[in-house]
N, C-alpha and C positions, 0 to 999 in steps of 0.2 A: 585189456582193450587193444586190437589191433589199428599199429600205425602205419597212415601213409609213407611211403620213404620218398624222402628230399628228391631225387632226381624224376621224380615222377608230378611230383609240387612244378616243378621248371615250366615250363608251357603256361600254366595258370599264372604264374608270377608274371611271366614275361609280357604277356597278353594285360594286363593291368598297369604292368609299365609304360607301355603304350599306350594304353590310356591316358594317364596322367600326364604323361610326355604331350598330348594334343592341347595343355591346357598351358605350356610353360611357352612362357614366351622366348626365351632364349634360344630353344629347340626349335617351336613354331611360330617364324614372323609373322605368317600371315593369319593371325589369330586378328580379331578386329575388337573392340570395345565393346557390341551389342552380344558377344558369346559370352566374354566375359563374364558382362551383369545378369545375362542370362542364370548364366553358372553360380556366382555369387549367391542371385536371390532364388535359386534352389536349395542353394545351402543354408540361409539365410533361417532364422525361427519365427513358426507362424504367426501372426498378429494376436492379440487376446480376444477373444468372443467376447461381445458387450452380453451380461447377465442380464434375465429378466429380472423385472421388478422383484422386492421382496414384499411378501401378499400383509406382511406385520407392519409395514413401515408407516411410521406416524403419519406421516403428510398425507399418505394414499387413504390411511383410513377416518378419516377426519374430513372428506370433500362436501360430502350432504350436509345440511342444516339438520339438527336432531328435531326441531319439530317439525318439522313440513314433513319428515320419515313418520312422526307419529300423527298429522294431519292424515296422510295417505294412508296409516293402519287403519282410524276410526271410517276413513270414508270407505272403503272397503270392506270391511266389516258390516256396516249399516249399509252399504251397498247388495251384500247377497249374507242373509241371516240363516240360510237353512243347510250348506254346505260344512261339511268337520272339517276342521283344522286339522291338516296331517300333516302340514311341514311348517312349523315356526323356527327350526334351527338356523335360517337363514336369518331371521329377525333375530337370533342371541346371537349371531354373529357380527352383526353391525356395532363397529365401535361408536358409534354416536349415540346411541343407546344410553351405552355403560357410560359415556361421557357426561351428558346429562345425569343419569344417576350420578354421579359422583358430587358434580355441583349440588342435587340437591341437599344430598346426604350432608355434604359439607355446610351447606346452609343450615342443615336444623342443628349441626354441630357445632360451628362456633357463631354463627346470627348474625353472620353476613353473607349475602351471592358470590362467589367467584367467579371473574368470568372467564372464556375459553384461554385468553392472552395469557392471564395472570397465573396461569396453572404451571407449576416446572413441570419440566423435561422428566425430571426423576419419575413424579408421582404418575406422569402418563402409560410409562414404562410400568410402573407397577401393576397399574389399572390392565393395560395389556396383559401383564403377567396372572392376572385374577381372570381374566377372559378368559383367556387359554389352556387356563387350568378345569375351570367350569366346564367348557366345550370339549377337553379329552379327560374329564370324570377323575382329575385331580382333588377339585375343590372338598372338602368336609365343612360341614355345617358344624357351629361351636368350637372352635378353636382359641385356643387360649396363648399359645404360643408359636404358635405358628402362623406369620400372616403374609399374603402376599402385597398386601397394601393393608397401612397404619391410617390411623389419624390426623392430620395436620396440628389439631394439640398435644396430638400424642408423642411426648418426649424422654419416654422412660427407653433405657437401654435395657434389652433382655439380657445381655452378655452376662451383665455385671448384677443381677438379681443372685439372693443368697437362698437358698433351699428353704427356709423356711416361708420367704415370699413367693417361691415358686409354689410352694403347697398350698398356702393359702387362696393362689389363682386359681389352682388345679379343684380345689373343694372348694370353695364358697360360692357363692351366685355373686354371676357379672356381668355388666351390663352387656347387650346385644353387640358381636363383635361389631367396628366398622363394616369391614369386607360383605360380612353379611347383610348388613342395612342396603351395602350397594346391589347384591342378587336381588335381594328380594324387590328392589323398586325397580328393576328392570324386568324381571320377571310380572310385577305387575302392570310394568305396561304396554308389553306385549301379550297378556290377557285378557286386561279391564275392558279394551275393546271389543272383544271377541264377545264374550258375555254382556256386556251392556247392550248390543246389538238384542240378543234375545232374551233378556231379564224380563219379566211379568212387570205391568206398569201398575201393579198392585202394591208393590215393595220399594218403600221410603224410606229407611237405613242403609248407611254404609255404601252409600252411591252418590255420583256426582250432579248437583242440580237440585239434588230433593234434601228434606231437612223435616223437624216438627211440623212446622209452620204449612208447609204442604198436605201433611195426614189432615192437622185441622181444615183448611180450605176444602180438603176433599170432604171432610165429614159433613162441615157445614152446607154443602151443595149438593150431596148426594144421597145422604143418610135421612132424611126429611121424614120420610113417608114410612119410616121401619119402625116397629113396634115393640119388639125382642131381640135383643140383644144377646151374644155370646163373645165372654171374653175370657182370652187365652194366654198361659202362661208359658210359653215354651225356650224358656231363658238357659234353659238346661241343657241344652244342646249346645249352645254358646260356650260352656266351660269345656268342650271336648265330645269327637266324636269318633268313632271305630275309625283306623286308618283305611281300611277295604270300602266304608260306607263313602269316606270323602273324593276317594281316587273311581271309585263306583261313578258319581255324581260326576268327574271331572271330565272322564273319558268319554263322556256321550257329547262334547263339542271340541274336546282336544285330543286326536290320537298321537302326537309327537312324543317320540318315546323318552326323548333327551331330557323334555321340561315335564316331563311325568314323572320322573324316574327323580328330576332335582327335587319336587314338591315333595315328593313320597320318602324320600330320605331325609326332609329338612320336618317331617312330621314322625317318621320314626327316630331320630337320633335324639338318644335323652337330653332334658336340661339338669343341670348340675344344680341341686338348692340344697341351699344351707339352713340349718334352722341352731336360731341362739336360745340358750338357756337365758330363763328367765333370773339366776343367781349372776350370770358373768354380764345380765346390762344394768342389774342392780350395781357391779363393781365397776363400770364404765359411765356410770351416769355422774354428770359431775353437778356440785349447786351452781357454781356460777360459769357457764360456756361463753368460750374468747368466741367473738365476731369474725368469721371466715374474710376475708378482703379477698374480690374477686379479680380474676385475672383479665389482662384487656382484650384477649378473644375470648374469654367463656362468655357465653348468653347471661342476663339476667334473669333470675327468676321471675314468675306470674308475679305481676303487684297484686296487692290484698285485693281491690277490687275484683279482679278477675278469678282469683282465687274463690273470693264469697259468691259469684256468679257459679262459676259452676258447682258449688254445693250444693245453688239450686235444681240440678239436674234432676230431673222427673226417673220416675223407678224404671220405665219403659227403656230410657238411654245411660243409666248408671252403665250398666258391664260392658266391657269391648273383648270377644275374643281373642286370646290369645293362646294358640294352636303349636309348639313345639317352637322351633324355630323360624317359624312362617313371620311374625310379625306382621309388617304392616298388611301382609298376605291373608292375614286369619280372617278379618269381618268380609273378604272379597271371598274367603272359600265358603265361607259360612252363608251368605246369601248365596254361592251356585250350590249347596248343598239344602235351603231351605226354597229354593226356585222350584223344587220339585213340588213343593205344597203349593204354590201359587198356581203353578200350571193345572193342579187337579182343583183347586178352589174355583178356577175359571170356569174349568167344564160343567160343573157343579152349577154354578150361575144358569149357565144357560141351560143347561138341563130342568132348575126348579122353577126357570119362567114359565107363568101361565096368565097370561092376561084375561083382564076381566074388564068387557065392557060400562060395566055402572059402576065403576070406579072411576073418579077423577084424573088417578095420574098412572103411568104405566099402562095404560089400555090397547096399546096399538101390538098387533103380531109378531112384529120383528124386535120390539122393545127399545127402539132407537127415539122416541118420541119424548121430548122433554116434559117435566112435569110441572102443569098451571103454570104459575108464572115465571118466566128464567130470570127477569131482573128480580125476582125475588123467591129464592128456590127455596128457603128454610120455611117457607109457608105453602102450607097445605090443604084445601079446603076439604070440608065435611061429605064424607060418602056411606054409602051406604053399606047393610051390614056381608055383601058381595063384595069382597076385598081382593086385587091382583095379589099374584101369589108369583113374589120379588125379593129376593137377596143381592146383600154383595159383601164385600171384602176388601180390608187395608192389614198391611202388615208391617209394624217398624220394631226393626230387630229382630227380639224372640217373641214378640207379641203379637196377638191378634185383635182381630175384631171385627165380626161377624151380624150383619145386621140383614132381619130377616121380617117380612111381612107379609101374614101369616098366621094360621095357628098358630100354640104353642108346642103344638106335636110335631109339626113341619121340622122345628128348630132342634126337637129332642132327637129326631131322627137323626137327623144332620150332625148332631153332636155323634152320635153313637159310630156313624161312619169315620168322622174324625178322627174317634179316639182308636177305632181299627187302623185306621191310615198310619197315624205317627207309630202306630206296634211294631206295622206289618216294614214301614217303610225307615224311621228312622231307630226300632228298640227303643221309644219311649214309650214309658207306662204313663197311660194319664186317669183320670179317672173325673166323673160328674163334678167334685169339689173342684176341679182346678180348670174343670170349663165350666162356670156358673151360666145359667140362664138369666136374665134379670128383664125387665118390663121398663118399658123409657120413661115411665111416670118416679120409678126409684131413682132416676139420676145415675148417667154408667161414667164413672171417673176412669179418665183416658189423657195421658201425657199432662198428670196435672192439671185437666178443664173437665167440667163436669157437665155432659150432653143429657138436656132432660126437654121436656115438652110444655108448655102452656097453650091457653085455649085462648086463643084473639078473637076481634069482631071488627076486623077493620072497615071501612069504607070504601065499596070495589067502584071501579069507572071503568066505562068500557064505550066503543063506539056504537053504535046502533046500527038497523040499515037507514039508509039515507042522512048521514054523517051524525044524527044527535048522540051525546052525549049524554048516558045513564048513567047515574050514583046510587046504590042499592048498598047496605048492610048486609055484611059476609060473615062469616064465621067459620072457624076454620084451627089449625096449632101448630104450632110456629114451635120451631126447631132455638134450641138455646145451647149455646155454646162459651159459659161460662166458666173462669178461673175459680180453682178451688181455692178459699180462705182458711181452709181446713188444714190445707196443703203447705199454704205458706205458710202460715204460723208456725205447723212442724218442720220446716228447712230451714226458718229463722232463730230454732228452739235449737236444732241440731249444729247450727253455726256459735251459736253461743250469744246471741243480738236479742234474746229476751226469756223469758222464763215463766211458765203458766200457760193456760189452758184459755180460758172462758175469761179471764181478764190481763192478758199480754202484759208484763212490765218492761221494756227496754233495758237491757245492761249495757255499760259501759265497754266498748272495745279495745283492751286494753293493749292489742295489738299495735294501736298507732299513739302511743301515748309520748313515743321521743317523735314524732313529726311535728312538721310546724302545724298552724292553722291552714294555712293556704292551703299544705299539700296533703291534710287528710278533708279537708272541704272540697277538692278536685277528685281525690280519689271514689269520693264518693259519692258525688254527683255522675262521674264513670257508671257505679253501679247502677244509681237511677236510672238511667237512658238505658242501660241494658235490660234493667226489667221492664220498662216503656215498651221497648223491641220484643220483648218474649212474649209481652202480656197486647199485643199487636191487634191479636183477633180474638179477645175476648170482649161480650157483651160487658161488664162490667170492669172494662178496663179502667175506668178514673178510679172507680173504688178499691180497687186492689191496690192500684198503683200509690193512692195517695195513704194508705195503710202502710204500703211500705217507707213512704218517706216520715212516715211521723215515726215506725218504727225506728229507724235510721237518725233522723233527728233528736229521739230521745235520747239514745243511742251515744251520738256525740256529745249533747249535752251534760252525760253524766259524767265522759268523760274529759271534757272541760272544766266541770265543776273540782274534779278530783287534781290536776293536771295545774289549775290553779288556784284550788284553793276557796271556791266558791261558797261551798257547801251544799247547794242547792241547786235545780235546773231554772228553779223561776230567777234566778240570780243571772244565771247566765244569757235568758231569755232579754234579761231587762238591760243588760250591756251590751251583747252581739243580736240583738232583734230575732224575731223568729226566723228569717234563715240563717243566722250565723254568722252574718256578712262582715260585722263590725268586729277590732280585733278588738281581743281578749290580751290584758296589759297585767305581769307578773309582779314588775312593781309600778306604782304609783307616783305622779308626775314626771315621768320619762320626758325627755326632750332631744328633738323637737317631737314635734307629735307624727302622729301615723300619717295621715296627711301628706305631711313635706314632704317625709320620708318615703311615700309612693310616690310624689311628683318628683324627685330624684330620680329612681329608679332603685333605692338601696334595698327596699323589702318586695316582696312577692303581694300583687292583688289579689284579695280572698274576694273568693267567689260564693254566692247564697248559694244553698243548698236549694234545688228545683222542684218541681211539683208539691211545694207545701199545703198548696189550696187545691179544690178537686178540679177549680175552674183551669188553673194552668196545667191539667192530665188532659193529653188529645184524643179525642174521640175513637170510638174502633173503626178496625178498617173494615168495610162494607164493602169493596171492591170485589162484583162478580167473581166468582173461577171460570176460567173458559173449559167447554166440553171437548175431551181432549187433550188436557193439558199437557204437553212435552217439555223439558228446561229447555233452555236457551241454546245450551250447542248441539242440542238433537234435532231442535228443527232446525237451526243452520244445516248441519248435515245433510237433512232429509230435503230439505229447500236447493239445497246444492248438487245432490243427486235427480233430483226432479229435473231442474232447468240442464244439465247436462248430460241428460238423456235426447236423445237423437228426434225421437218418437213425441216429446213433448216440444221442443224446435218446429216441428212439422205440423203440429196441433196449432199450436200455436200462429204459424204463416199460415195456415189454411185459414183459421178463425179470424186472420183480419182482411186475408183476399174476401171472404164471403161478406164482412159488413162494410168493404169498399174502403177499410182505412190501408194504409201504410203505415212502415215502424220507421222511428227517425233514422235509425242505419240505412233502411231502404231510399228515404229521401235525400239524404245523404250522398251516395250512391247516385240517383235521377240526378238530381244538381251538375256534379261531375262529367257525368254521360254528357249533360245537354249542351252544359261549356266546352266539353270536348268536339260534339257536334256541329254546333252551330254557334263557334267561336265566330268573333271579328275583330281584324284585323284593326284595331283602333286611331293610329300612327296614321294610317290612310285618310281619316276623312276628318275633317275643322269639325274643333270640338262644337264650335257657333251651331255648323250645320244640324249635328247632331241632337242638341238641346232643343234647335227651331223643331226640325221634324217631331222629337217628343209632345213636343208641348203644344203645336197650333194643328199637326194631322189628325184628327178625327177619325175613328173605326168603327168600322160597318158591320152590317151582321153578317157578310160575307167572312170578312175579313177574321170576326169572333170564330166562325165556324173553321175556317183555317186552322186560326191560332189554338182551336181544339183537336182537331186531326192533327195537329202538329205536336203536341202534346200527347195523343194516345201511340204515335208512330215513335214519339220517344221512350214511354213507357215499352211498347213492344222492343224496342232494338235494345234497351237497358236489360229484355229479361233473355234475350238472345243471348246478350252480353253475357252475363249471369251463368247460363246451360253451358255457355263454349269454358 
């Protein structure tokens, strides 16, 4: 490398010494304090740039309320229903979301709310850390040992696990990770919306608002005039269905590829199940099992009452899908996956209406026209043998039911398409045995209630012209919407609470045999009112109802009898009365008596067991269905889009300018104007004065006509007011 040589350096040197020499004050006195600092804060290092925000940080993403975010998804939603969803990434990006999910998660986990305070620092961190993993296609579905967020009861150290427990995690079935329970509820509900908006108001499972109890109200109100019946088993589709059929079905309201892509991975990714030999639970099963003592955040289990309730669950709501890793996701895919049948069931309706003038109900062209009397729909009076030609449709679950009037070839048709539909559309084989035909006079059993016909002759009234009042003999068949006895007996058989057929014995429930009296006479008074509830809208609801209490009553009494030594039920009848109320005493002359001993406070008050008599079962409920029917926060919704619509504002002020009213905001408003107008100065004139003039001056009709122009010239400057 060639170098400069030193004497040729000189000049450059020298030239820079003179520089610095400008800055020495010994050299240069007249140097002044403002070069100086000049000088200084050039050399000086530059200040720190203030950083923007970081987009993770807890406080920045915790501002929104998590529901009012999901108030605005569902108004939205049911605001425009025919638009795809092609961006919901923005909605899995909101941490209020996942925040809420985590409460609730945490709620079904240890059976308390947490609320947002009460949450550490740590687990929020985690929660983020599970976001972020999700939103850059970290996350895997089923994870066993790898979690980015734990349990709150969950106290197990993985570190310190020994191989053979780690094997045992790795192969055996376990329950749904936490982490996962949190995707999936946020994942549902930034869906449920979207789909509820355009779900078939056909489909009563597995949606918010609707229950049994609405299939029957709709059956009993709608179903009247139908002669043939079809009823459909498609419960099989519920145990799993082609992954391409489900994301098929998904993609036609959700193009967002993120939450497509999560769904379709957490339905492809295996689940891990174990199956035990039936030698190694022979060698696990012990005679006598120690009593688990639970911990003070685990949940408690279902008490028996509730337990024996839903064993009475009807065949229609037995199965709940469960689809890969989807969970509480599976019954929400499974209806937009059986949405497709509802949509084609509709067209279908309207397509087999044909109205028929000399029929009674259905007769008008658009088919909007209610039928004979709406306070009382299940009655139908007698027509001729020109019958409209009328179907419809309810679906809960995987079930159908199909109600057609009509030939019975209209209905075989309709079948035959059916069973092309589910081939063509879901790969299900079905065939004529598993869509039966049946005739309403057979009795069609649906959700446990058996819908069949009778022939009445009530006593019709009607107005005349000229106001009188006619009473004429009608005749006509009334729609019955009764509880199968059939049914109970076999859920009471299968719970183990009696034994036989054609003559019912009560057994002894030996389940509650270490409780006191009180507390299995309360638990099972619980059950009674439950089945009160269920058996709600059945015609024969005292009779059912009060079968079940004598079942139940026998029930306790045998084991009481055993518990103390009775021998007998009529034993026990003739000490604790027939509801049971009176306590049952193990030894004899105890002291003081029971009595005191409740007006202390030292024993529990036993309660009678309820509806012993048919007279204390409440009648069924009669209460119309309205046409139409929506739950409760669909027409909030639809109520709240209506009125916040611009175009209904304007309807509205036009419809009360025309019949000369005003809306209290508006009079409101005039008040204000007029005090602002034609204020006076009060201070100025004796109140005496004042009072005199009201009270002894007299007005004219001059004076009225004034005080009316003076009035319309307020109204007018109020709506000037108003335009500026």
């Amino acid at each position: 490398m060639h170098r400069r040589p030193l004497c040729a350096c000189r000049p450059l040197i020298h030239k820079i010494s003179q520089g610095f020499s400008l800055f020495n004050p010994s050299r240069n006195p007249r140097i002044n304090g403002v070069l100086r600092c000049r000088f200084l804060s050039s050399m000086a290092p530059p200040p720190p740039r203030r950083l923007p925000p970081d987009p993770d940080e807890l406080s920045a993403l915790m501002k929104e309320d998590a529901i009012s975010l999901c108030s605005s998804m569902w108004i939205d939603s049911f605001r425009d229903t025919e638009t795809t969803a092609s961006s919901l990434t923005p909605h899995l990006r909101r941490f209020e979301l996942w925040l809420l999910a985590y409460q609730k998660v945490c709620a079904e986990e240890t059976g308390s709310f947490t609320p947002r305070s009460a949450i550490q620092r740590s687990a929020l961190e985690d929660l983020l850390g599970l976001r972020n993993a999700v939103l850059d296609s970290r996350f895997k579905w089923g994870a066993r040992l790898e979690f980015f967020i734990r349990s709150p009861k969950d106290k197990v150290d993985l570190q310190t696990l020994s191989k053979r427990k780690i094997k045992a995690i790795m192969t055996t079935t376990q329950p749904t990770a936490f982490q996962d329970r949190i995707v999936q509820e946020v994942l549902l509900m930034i869906l449920e919306p979207i789909y509820e908006a355009r779900f078939s108001q056909k489909s009563y499972s597995f949606r918010p608002g609707r229950n049994a109890h609405t299939v029957l109200r709709v059956i009993r109100r709608s179903f009247a005039g139908y002669l043939w019946y079809i009823k459909g088993d498609l419960s099989t589709i519920l145990d799993g269905m082609k992954v391409g059929l489900v994301i098929g079905a998904l993609v036609r309201d959700v193009r967002d590829r993120k939450v497509v892509d999560l769904i379709k991975s957490a339905l492809v990714t295996p689940v891990i199940t174990s199956r035990v030999d039936e030698g190694e639970k022979k060698k696990k099963r012990r005679k006598y099992q120690k009593k688990r003592v639970l911990a003070e955040d685990e949940p408690k289990p279902d008490p028996y009452w509730l337990q024996s309730f839903f064993g009475f669950a009807p065949e229609e709501a037995e199965k709940l899908p469960s689809w890969g890793h989807c969970g509480v996701l599976s019954p929400f895919l499974a209806n937009v996956c059986l949405d497709e049948l509802d949509k084609w069931m509709e067209a279908k309706i309207k397509e087999f209406y044909q109205p028929s003038k000399t029929d009674v109900i259905w007769n008008c062209p658009e088919g909007e026209e209610e039928q004979g009397n709406t306070s009382w729909p299940e009655f139908v009076p007698t027509s001729g043998p020109d019958k409209t030609r009328k179907m419809d449709y309810v679906r809960y679950g995987g079930h159908i039911l199909i109600g057609v009037r009509g030939p019975r070839a209209d209905a075989a048709t309709l079948r035959k398409q059916l069973i092309e539909f589910c081939d063509q559309k879901y790969q299900l084989k079905l065939d004529n045995e598993s869509l039966p035909i049946e005739h309403i006079t057979k009795g069609i059993l649906f959700l446990d209630h058996v819908l069949c016909r009778r022939v009445v002759y009530p006593t019709l009234r009607y107005t005349a012209t000229g106001g009188k009042i006619i009473s004429e003999k009608g005749v006509g068949t009334l729609l019955s919407v009764t509880a199968s006895l059939r049914q109970c007996i076999r859920q009471f058989r299968k719970l183990g609470y009696l034994k036989g057929d054609r003559d019912p014995d009560p057994q002894p429930c030996f389940r509650m045999f270490h409780a006191t009296q009180a507390h299995t006479n309360a638990q099972m008074n619980k059950f009674l009112l439950a089945m009160v509830e269920w058996y709600r809208y059945a015609d024969n609801r005292k009779k059912v109802v009060n079968f079940c209490s004598y079942i139940i009553r026998g029930s306790l009494a045998k084991l009481y009898a055993a518990k103390y030594k009775l021998r007998s039920r009529a034993k026990v009848y003739k000490i604790a009365s027939r509801t049971l109320s009176r306590p049952l005493k193990e030894k004899k002359g105890q002291s003081p008596e029971y009595h005191n001993l409740l007006r202390m406070g030292l024993v529990d008050s036993i309660d009678g067991l309820h509806f012993t008599r048919m007279s204390l079962v409440p009648d069924p409920d009669y209460t119309p269905f309205p046409s139409g029917w929506r739950p409760d926060h669909e027409r909030v919704l639809l109520e709240y889009i209506r009125l916040s619509d611009p175009k209904t504002i304007e309807e509205q002020r036009t419809c009360l300018q025309e019949q000369g009213l005003i809306s209290p905001q508006d009079y409101i408003s005039m008040l204000v104007w007029n005090y602002k107008r034609n204020a006076i100065v009060v201070d100025q004139l004796p109140l005496k004065e004042i009072y005199r003039k009201e009270t002894h001056t007299g007005t004219s009709q001059e004076d009225v006509g004034d005080q009316h122009g003076d009035e319309e010239e307020t109204r007018e400057g109020f709506r000037v007011a108003q335009m500026q």
